[in-house]
C-alpha positions in Angstrom: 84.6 175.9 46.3 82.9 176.9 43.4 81.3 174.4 41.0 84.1 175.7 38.2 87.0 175.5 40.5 85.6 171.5 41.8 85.8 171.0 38.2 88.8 172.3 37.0 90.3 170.3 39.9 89.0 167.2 38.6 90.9 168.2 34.9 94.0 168.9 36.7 93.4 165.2 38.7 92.6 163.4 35.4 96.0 164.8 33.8 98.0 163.8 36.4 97.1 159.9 36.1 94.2 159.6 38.6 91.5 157.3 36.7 88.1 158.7 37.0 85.0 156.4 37.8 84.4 155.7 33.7 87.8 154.7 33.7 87.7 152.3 36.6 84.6 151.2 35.6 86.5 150.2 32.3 89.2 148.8 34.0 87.4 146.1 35.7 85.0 144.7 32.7 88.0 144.6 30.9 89.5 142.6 34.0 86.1 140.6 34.7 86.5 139.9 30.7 90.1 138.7 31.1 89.3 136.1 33.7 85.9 134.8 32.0 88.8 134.6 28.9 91.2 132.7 31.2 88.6 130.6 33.2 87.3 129.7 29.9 90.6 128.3 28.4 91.1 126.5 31.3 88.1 124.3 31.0 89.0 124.1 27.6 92.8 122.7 28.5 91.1 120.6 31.6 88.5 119.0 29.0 91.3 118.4 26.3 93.2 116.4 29.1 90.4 114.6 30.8 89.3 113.3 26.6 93.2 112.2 26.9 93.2 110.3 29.8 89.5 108.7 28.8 91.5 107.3 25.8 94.5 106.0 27.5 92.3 104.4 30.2 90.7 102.8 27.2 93.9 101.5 25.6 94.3 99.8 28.7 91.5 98.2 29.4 91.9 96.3 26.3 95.4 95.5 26.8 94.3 94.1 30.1 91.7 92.0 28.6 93.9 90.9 26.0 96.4 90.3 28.3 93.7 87.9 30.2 92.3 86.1 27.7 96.2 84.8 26.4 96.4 84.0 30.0 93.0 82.2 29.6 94.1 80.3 26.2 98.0 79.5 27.8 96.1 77.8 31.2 93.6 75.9 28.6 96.7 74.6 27.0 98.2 73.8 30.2 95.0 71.5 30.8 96.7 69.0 28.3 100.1 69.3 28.9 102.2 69.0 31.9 103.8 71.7 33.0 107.4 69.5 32.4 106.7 69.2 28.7 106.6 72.7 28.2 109.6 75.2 27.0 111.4 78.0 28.7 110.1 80.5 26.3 106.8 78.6 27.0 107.3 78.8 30.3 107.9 82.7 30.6 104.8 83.5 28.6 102.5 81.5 31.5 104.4 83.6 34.3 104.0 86.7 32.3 100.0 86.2 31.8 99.1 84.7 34.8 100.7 88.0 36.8 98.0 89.5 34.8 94.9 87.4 35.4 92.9 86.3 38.1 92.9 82.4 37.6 90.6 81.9 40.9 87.4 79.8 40.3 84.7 81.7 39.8 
């Protein structure tokens, strides 16, 4: 074949839809660029729920303590009162708070 002929072979191949090397170069940046894009957002969602769950997981570590030191303040009360003397709504509150605190001597 002569270097014309190779070459209008080539147009003909490019008309029909057959990417040339330029275009498949083209093809995959732009595909490298849409995964960097994705990968990126990703993080970016993965961050946004891991800031989330750092501030729930503070929430409840002060709900816990709170939760301990009524526990703390209802078994200081029950120091000076029997346990007979107290109410049912008294009563609930100390079952409620001691499932919640660990009364063991330390």
């Amino acid at each position: 074949m002569s270097p014309v002929q190779s070459n209008s072979f080539g147009k003909v191949l490019r008309a029909c839809g057959t990417p040339n090397a330029d275009n498949q170069r083209s093809i995959y940046s732009q595909s490298e660029k849409n995964n960097i894009r994705g990968q990126t957002q990703s993080n970016e969602v993965i961050n946004s729920i891991q800031t989330s769950l750092d501030g729930i997981e503070h929430k409840l570590e002060i709900l816990l303590e709170t939760s301990r030191i009524n526990a703390r303040s209802t078994l200081e009360g029950c120091n000076s009162t029997k346990l007979s003397e107290l109410s049912t709504d008294n009563l609930v509150i100390l079952a409620k708070n001691l499932g919640s605190v660990d009364v063991s001597k330390k």
